[in-house]
C-alpha positions as CSV (number, residue, x, y, z in Angstrom):
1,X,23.4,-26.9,-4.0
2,X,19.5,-25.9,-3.4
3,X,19.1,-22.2,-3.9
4,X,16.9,-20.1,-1.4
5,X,13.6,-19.8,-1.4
6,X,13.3,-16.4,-3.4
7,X,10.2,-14.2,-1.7
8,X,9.0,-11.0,-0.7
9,X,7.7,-9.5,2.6
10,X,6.4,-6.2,3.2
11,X,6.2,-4.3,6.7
12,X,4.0,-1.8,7.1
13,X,4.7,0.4,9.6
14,X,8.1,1.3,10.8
15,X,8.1,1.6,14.7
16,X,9.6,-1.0,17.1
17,X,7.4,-3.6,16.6
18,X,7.9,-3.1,12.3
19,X,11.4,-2.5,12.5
20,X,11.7,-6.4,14.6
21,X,9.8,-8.3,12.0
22,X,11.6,-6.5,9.4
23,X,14.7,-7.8,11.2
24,X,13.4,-11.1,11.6
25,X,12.1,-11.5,7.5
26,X,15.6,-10.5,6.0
27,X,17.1,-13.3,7.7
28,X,14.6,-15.4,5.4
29,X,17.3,-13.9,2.7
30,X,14.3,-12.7,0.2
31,X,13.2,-9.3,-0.4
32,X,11.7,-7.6,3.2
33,X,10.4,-4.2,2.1
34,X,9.4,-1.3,4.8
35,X,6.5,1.0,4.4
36,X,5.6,3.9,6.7
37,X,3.7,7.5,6.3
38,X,6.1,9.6,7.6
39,X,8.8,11.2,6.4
40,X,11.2,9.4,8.4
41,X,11.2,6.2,10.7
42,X,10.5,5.5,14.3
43,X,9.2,8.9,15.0
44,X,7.0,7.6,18.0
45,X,10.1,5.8,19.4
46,X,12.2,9.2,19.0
47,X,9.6,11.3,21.7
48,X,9.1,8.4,23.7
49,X,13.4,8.2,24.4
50,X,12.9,11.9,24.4
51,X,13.0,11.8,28.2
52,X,15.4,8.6,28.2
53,X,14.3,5.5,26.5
54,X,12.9,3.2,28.7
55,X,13.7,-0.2,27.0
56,X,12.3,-2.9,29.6
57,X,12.1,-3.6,32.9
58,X,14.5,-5.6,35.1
59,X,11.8,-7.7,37.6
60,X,11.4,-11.3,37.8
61,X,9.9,-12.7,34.9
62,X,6.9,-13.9,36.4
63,X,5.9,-10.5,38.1
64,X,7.0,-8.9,34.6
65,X,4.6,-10.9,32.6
66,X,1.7,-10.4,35.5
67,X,2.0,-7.0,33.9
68,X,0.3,-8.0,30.7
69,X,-3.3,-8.5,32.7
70,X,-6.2,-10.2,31.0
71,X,-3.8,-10.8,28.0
72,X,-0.7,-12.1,29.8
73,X,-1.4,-15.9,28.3
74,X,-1.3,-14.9,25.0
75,X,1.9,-12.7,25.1
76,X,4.1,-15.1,27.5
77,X,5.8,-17.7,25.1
78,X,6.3,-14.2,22.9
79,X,7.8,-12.5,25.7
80,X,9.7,-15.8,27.0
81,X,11.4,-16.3,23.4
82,X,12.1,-12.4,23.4
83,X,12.2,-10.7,27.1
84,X,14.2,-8.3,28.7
85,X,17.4,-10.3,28.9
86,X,17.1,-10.9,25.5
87,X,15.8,-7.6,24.5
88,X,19.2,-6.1,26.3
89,X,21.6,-8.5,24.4
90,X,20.3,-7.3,21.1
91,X,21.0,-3.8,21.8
92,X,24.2,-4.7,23.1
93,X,24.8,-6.1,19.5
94,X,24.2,-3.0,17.9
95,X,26.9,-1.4,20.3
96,X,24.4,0.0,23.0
97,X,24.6,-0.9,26.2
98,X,22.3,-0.8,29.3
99,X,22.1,-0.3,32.6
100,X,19.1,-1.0,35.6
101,X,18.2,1.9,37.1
102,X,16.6,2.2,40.5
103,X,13.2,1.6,39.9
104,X,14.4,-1.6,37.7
105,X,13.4,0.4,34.9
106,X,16.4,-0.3,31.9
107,X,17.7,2.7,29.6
108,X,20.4,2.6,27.4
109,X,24.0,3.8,28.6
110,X,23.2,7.3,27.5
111,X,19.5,7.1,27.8
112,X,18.8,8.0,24.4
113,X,16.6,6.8,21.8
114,X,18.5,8.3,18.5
115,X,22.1,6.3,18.8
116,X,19.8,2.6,19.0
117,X,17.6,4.0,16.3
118,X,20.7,5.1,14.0
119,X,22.3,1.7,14.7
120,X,19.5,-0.3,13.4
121,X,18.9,1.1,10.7
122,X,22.3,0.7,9.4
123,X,22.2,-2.7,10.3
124,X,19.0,-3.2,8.4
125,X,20.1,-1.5,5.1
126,X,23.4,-3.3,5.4
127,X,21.3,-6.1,5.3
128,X,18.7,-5.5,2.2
129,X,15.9,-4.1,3.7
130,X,14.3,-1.3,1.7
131,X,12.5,1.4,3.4
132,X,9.5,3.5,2.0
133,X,8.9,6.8,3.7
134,X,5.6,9.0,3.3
135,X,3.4,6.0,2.2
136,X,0.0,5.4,4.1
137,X,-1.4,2.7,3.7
138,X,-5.2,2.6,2.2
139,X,-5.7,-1.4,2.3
140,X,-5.8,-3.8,-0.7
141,X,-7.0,-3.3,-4.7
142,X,-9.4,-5.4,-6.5
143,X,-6.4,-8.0,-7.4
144,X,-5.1,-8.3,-3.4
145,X,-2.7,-5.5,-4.2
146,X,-1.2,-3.1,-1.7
147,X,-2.5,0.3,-1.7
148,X,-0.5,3.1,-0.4
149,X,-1.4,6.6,-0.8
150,X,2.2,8.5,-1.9
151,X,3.5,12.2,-2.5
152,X,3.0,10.5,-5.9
153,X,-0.6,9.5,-5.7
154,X,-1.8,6.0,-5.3
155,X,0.9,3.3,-5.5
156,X,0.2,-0.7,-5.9
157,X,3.0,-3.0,-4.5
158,X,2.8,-6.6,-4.5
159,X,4.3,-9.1,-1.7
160,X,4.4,-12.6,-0.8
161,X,3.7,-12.2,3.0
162,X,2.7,-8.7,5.0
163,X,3.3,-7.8,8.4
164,X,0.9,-5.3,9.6
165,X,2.4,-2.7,13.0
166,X,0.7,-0.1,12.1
167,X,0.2,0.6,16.4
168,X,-3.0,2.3,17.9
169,X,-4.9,5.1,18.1
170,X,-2.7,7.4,20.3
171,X,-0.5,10.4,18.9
172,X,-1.6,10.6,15.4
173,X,1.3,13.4,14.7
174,X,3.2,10.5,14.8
175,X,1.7,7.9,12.7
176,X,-0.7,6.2,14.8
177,X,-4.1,7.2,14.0
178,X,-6.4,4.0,14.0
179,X,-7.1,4.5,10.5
180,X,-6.2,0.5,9.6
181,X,-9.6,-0.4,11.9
182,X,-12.1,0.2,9.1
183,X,-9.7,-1.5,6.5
184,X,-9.3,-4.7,8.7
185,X,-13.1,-4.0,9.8
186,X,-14.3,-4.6,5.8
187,X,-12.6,-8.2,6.0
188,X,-14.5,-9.3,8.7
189,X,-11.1,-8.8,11.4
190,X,-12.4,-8.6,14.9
191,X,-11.1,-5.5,16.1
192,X,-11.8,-4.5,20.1
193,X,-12.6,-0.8,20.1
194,X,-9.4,1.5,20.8
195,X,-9.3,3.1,23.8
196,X,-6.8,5.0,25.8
197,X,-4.7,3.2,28.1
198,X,-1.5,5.1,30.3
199,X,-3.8,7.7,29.7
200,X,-5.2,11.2,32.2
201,X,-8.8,11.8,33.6
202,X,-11.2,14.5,33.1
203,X,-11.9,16.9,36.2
204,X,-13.7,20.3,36.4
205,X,-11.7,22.4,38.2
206,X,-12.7,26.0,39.9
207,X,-11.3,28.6,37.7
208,X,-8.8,30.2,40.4
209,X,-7.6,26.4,41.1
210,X,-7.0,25.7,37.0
211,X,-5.3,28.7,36.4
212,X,-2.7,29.0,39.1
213,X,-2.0,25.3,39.6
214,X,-2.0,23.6,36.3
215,X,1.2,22.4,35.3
216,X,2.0,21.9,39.3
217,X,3.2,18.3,40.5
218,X,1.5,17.0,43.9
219,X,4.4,14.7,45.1
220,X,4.7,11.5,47.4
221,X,1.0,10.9,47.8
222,X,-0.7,7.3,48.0
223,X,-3.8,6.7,45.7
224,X,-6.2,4.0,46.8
225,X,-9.3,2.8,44.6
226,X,-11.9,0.0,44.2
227,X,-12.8,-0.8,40.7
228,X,-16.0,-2.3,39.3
229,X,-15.8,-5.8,40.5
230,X,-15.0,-4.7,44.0
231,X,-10.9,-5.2,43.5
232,X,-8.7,-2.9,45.7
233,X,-5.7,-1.0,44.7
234,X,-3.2,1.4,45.9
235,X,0.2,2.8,44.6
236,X,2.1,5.3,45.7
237,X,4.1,8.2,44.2
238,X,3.4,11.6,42.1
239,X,0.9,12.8,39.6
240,X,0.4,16.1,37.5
241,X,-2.3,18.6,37.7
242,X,-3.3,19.7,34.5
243,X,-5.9,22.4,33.3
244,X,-8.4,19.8,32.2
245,X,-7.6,17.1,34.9
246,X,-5.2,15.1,35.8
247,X,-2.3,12.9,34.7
248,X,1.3,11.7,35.4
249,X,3.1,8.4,36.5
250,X,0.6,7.9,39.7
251,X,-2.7,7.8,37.3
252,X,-0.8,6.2,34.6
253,X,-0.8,3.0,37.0
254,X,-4.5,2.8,37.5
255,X,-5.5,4.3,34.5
256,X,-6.8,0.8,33.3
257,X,-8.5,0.1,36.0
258,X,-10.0,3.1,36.6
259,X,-11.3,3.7,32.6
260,X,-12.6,0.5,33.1
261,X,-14.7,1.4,36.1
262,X,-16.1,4.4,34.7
263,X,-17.2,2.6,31.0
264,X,-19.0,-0.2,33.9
265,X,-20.5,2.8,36.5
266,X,-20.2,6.0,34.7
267,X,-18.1,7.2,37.8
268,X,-14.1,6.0,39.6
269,X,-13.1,7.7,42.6
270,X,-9.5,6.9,43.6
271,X,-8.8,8.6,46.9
272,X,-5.9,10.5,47.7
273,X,-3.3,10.1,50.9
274,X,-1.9,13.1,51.1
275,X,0.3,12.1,54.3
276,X,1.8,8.4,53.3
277,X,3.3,6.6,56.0
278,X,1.4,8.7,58.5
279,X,-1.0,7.1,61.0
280,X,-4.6,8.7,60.9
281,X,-5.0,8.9,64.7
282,X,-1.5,10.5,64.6
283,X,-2.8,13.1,62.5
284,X,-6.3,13.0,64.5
285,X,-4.5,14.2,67.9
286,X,-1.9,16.7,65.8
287,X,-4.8,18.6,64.3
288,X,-6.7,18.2,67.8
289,X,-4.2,20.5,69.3
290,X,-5.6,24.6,69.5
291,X,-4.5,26.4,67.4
292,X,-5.1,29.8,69.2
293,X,-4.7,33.0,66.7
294,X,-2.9,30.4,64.0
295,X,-5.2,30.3,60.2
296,X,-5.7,27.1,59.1
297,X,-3.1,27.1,56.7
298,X,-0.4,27.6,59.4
299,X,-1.9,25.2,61.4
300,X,-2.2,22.2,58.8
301,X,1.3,23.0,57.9
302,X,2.7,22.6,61.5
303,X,0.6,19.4,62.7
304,X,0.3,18.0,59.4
305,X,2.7,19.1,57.4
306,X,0.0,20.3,54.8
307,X,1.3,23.0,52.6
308,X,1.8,24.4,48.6
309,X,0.0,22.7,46.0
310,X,-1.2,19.7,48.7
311,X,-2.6,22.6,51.0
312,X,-4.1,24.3,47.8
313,X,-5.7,20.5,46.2
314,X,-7.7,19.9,49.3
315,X,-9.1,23.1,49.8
316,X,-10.2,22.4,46.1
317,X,-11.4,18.9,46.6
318,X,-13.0,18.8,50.3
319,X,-16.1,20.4,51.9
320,X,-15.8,23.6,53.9
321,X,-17.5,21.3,56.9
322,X,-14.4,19.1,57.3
323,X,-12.1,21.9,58.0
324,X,-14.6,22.7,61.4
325,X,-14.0,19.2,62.8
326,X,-9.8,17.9,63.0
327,X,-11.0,13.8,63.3
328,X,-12.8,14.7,59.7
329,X,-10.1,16.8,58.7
330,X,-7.8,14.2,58.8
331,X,-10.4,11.8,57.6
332,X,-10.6,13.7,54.9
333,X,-6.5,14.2,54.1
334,X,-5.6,10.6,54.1
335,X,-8.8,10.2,51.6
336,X,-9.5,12.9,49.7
337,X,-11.8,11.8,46.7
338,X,-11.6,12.7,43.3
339,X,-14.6,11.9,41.0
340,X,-13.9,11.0,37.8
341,X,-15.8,10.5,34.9
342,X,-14.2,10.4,31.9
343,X,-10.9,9.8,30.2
344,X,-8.5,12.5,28.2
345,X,-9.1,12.1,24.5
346,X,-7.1,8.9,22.4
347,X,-4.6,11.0,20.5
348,X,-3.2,12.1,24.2
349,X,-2.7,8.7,25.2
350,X,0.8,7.1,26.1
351,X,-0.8,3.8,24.7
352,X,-3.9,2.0,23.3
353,X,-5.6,-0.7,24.5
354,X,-8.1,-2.6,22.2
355,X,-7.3,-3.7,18.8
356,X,-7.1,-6.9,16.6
357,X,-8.3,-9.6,19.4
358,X,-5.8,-12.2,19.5
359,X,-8.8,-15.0,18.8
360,X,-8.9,-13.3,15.0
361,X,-5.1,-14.8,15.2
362,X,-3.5,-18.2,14.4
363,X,-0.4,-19.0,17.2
364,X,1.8,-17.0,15.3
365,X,-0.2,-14.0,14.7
366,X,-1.2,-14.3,11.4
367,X,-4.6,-13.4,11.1
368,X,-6.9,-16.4,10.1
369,X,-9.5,-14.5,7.8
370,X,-6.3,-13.2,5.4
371,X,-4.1,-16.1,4.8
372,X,-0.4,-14.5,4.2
373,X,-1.2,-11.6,6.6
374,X,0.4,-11.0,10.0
375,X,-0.4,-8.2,13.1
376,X,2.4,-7.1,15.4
377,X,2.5,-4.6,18.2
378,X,0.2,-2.2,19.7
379,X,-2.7,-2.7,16.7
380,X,-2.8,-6.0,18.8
381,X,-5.4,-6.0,21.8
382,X,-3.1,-5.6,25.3
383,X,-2.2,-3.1,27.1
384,X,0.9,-2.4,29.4
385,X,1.7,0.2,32.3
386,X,5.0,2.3,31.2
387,X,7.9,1.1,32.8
388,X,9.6,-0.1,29.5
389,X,6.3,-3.3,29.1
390,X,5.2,-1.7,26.2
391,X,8.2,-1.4,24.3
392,X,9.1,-5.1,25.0
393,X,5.7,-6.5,23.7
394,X,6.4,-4.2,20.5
395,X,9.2,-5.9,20.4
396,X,8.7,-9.4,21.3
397,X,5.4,-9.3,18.7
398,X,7.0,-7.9,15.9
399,X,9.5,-10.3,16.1
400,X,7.2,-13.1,16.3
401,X,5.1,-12.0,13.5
402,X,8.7,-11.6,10.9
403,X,9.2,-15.1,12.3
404,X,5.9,-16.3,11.3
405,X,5.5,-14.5,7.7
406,X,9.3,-16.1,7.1
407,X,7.8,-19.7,8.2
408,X,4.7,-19.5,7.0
409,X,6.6,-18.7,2.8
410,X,8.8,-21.1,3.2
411,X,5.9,-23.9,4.6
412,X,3.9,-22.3,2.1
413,X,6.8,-23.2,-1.0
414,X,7.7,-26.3,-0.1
């Protein structure tokens, strides 16, 4: 009988996207070994679940991939070989099942991150693979030895293949700090600049507005914009004020677009509905109406409906002149403009876009200036909206990437 191939693959980083090629290389049956610079595993995918883990999404696949943007070509036979469906019978595998909820948005049973993460694990040290807590990885040694910087000191390990998921630049705390672009950047690795993606804006807010309202959600409004190359969009739902700007699921959705449009113009202004679903010349003959002895808060609260935090943002947002006229008041509350000009920092970020550019890649993501060396998950250059397309790319790449540092050895040893 031919004995196996004997090899060994190291992962570095220990996220989604590490844990799924480290899943992928054992099956290879040589030595798969895990290295990460936290104390413990999956710490990113803990705080993300914190809320209820949002595995994938339940849409058509089509619309699903649409998601993906300029970079949907390069991550569709990923996704198709490891989607949602797919994606939902493997964590039915490790006992955890899922359910759609209403947005099409799919959680776990219990909606928590911590049972899935416990689950693989086990599964992955039942299987050989050996984990390596609180080592951060510093590049390669004179002799193409890994560097990791240890409790220890400096440690050297050696490995046949490596699988780099190492993510972006967004919640260092966590792990992800960017600090891989300079390594990759000294070996000639074209790496798109990181940048914050699912991320909030900047906006000055009047002092009495920031320090009564921050923290306050403005719910059920409609947000239309027009980017840099003259593109519409709209979406509709709720956003957060914060003390420095804005954020929440409603910016989240156009976030790409608008960062995008302020790098190109230096200024985005989405506008505001603040009455969705509610005609303007509707609203136009309401807030005609006299209003005798009423103020004008009564007043936009009985004809428009206009009160709290909504009543509060547009006093903040539109010119003392459009309250003296109702056709421009009402102008003025189904498109209230917020200028924007600049993004929250990274390390807030849900995500990153930018990273290693998927033309630095052969098909199965092994970069083509390091021979032997593969990139998986959000250190690759896409980005998502939330909504569970980020975790499945994590996913789908890392997989890919075990798949390809296992094919590539054995190729390689033939």
């Amino acid at each position: 009988m031919e004995s196996k191939i004997q090899h060994s693959i190291a992962i570095i980083g220990a996220g989604p996207a590490g844990l799924m090629a480290a899943e992928a290389a054992i099956q290879g049956g040589g030595r798969v070994d895990v290295y990460d610079g936290m104390a413990s595993v999956g710490r990113k995918f803990l705080l993300a679940g914190k809320g209820g883990l949002n595995l994938t999404h339940a849409e058509p696949m089509e619309a699903f991939l649409s998601r993906y943007g300029s970079r949907e070509a390069h991550l569709r036979p990923l996704i198709k070989a490891f989607g949602p469906t797919e994606l939902r019978e493997w964590a039915q595998g490790l006992g955890i099942g899922s359910f759609v909820g209403s947005s099409g948005r799919v959680f776990p049973t219990d909606q928590k991150a911590a049972p899935l993460l416990r689950a693989w694990l086990h599964r992955l040290r039942k299987a050989g693979v050996v984990f390596h807590s609180r080592h951060r990885w510093q590049g390669w040694d004179e002799n193409n030895a890994l560097l990791f910087d240890t409790p220890q000191g400096i440690k050297t390990a050696e490995a046949d293949a490596v699988v780099l998921a190492l993510g972006g630049g967004s919640w260092s705390k966590l792990g992800s700090n960017g600090a891989w672009v300079p390594i990759l950047a000294e070996r000639s690795i074209n790496v798109s600049p990181l940048r914050p993606s699912n991320c909030g804006f900047n906006f000055t807010w009047s002092e009495h507005f920031r320090t009564r309202f921050a923290g306050q959600p403005v719910k059920t409004v409609g947000i239309s914009f027009t980017d840099a190359e003259g593109e519409e969009h709209s979406q509709l739902g709720e956003f957060l004020v914060t003390e420095n700007g804005v954020e929440g699921h409603l910016i989240y959705a156009l976030s790409a677009k608008i960062r995008d449009t302020i790098e190109a113009l230096g200024v985005a202004t989405p506008r505001l509905d603040l009455t969705p679903g509610r005609h303007l010349k509707s609203l136009v003959s309401a807030l005609s109406k006299p209003r005798g002895s009423a103020s004008m808060a009564k007043h936009l609260q009985h004809k428009a409906r206009i009160d709290g935090i909504k009543a509060v943002l547009l006093r903040e947002l539109a010119d003392p002149e459009d309250f003296e006229d109702p056709v421009r008041l009402a102008s003025v509350i189904k498109s209230l403009p917020l200028r924007l000009t600049s993004t929250r920092p990274l390390d807030e970020a849900i995500s990153t876009a930018g990273g290693v550019t998927f033309e630095a890649l052969e098909e199965h993501l092994m970069l083509q200036a390091l021979p032997g060396v593969f990139c998986a998950g959000e250190m690759l250059d896409w980005e998502a909206p939330t909504g569970g397309y980020l975790l499945t790319a994590c996913f789908a790449t890392g997989k890919a990437a075990g798949e390809g540092a296992l094919a590539w050895l054995t190729e390689d040893k033939k």
